[in-house]
N, C-alpha and C positions, 0 to 999 in steps of 0.2 A: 323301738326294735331296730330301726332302721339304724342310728347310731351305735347298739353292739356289734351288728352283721358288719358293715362300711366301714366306721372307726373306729372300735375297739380288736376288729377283726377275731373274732370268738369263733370262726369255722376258719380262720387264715385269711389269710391278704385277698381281698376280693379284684379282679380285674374288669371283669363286664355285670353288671347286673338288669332288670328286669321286672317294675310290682303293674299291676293294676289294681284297682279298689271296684270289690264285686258287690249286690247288693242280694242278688235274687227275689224281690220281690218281698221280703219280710225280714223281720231281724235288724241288727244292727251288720254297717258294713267289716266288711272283711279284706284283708286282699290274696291276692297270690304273688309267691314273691318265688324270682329263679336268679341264683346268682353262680355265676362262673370264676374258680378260685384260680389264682397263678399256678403256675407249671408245679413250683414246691410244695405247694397245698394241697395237692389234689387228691382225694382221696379213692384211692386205687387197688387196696385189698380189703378182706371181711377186717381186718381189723381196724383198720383206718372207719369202718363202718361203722363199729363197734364204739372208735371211740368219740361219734358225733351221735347217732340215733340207736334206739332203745325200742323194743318194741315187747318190754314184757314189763308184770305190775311188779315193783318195785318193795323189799323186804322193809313190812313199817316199822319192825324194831331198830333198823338202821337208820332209815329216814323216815319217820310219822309224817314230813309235812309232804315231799313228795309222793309217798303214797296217797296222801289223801286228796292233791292236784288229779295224780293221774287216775284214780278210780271216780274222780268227779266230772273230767273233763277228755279225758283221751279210753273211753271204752266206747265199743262200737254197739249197737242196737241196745237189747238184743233184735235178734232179726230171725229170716228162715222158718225152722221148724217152731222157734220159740216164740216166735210172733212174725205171723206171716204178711201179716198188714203195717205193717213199718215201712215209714218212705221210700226207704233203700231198696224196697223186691220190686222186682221187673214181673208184673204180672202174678205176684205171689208164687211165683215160684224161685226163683234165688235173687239172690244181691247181688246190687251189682256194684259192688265194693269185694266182692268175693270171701265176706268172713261167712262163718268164719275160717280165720287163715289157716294152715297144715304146722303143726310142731315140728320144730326144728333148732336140734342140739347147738350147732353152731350157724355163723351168718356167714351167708356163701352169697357166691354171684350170680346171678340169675340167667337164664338164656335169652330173654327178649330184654335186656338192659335195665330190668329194676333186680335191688338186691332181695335176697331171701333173709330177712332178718332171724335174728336167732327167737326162738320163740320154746320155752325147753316146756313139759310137761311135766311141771315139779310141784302138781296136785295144789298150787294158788290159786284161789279163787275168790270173787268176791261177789255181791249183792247186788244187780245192779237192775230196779227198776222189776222187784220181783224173779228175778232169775241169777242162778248162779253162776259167774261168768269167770272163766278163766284165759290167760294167754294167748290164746289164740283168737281175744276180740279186741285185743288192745290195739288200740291204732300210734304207729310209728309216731315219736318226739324225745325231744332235745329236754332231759334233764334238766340244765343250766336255763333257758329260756323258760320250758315250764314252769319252775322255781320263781322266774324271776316277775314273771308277768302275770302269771295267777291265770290263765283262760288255754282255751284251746287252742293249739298249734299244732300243726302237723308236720313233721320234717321228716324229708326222706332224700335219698340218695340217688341220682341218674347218673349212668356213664356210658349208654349206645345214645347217636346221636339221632335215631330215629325219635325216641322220648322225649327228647331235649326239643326235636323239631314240634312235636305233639304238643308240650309244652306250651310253645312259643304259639300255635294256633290257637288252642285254649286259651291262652291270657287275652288274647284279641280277637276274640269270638263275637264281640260287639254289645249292643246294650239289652236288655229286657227288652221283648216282645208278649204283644197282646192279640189278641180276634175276638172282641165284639156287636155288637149289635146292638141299636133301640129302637124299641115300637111300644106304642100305645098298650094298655093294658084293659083290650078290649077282644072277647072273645070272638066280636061280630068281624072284626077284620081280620082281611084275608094278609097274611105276615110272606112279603117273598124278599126270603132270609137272602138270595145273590145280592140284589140292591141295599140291601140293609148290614150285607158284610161287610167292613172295616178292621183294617192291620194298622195298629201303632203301636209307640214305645208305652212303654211301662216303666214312669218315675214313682218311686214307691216314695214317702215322708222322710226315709233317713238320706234319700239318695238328694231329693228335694234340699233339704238343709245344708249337706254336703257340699252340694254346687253351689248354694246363696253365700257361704262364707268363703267360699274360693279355695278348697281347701284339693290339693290334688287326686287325679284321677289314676295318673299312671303317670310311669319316669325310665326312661332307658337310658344307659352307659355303655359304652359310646351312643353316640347318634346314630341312627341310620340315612344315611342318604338315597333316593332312590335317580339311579343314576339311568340316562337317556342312552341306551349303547345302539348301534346299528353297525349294518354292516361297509365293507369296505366301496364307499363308493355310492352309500345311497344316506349318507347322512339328512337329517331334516332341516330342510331352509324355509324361514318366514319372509314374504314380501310384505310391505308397506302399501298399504290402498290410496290411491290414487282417488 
């Protein structure tokens, strides 16, 4: 994928980019990937939206095979009222992915810097997992990429640079975390779970193999430097020991 985004440039000439490779703890990895296109690239009204991400299920007499990508891999839950025990609910009471999403005729720009995809209410619906799910659970993706790769991908659109900054924490939020314990499996002892608390990492088997072959973690363009500034007059001097 890395080669359509970079060199084939299929969203335009990329200038900065941005992946890490996540794991969460089961599955196979995944990553997040945030790339920043040149000044001509950029894509700056709902149509320019339009003509990179998609966020509704796709007519199968036109395309059978994209329809049958996106109703396999890009619909969300269901969730909510239709199943309220789905990973996604905070508490069994909503998602918090927020589907499902509100209908809407055309793709506009949003007020906190994510786009409003167009999402129309044109009575499509499909099966999914026992419920009937229409437009409004389809999660955002790239036609071209879904086509090409056959799996889940999510592409969506950022242009306030508070997102961008969100973004940029999320991808370096650092690795899986655990809080275990072990003790005897003996009713007679008395268990004081403070001394027996323990925080480590959590390397799950795909992440394990991952590392063994060497195979990368994350990669950023340009470099970042982090650079020593001070102010006028109190720069930092090292002495030699004597």
């Amino acid at each position: 994928m890395k080669t359509y985004i970079l060199k084939r440039n299929i969203f335009g000439k990329v200038v900065a980019f941005m992946y890490t490779i996540e794991f969460q703890k089961r599955g196979l990895p995944h990553a997040h990937f945030l790339i920043i296109l040149k000044d001509e690239y950029k894509l700056l009204t709902p149509e320019a939206y339009d003509r990179v991400v998609c966020a509704e299920i796709p007519d199968s007499d036109k395309n059978d095979y994209l329809y049958s990508v996106v109703t396999k891999y890009m619909m969300h839950g269901p969730c909510g009222s239709l199943n309220p025990k789905c990973p996604c609910m905070k508490n069994q009471e909503y998602c918090k992915f927020k589907y499902p999403k509100d209908f809407a005729d055309h793709t506009s720009k949003g007020k906190n810097g994510y786009p409003i995809y167009k999402r129309r209410n044109n009575g499509k619906r499909v099966n999914i997992r026992g419920q009937f799910l229409d437009n409004s659970w389809v999660v955002p993706y790239n036609p071209y990429l879904l086509s090409k790769f056959n799996c889940h991908i999510n592409v969506e659109v950022f242009s306030d640079i508070r997102v961008v900054k969100y973004l940029y924490k999320y991808i370096c939020k650092g690795n899986d975390k655990i809080v275990f314990f072990v003790h005897a499996d003996d009713p007679k002892i008395e268990i004081d779970e403070i001394r027996e608390y323990q925080s480590a990492r959590w390397v799950s088997p795909p992440e394990a193999t991952w590392r063994l072959f060497g195979f990368p973690i994350s990669e950023m363009t340009p470099s970042v430097y982090h650079l020593q500034l001070h102010l006028e007059g109190q720069q930092f001097v090292s002495f030699k020991t004597t």
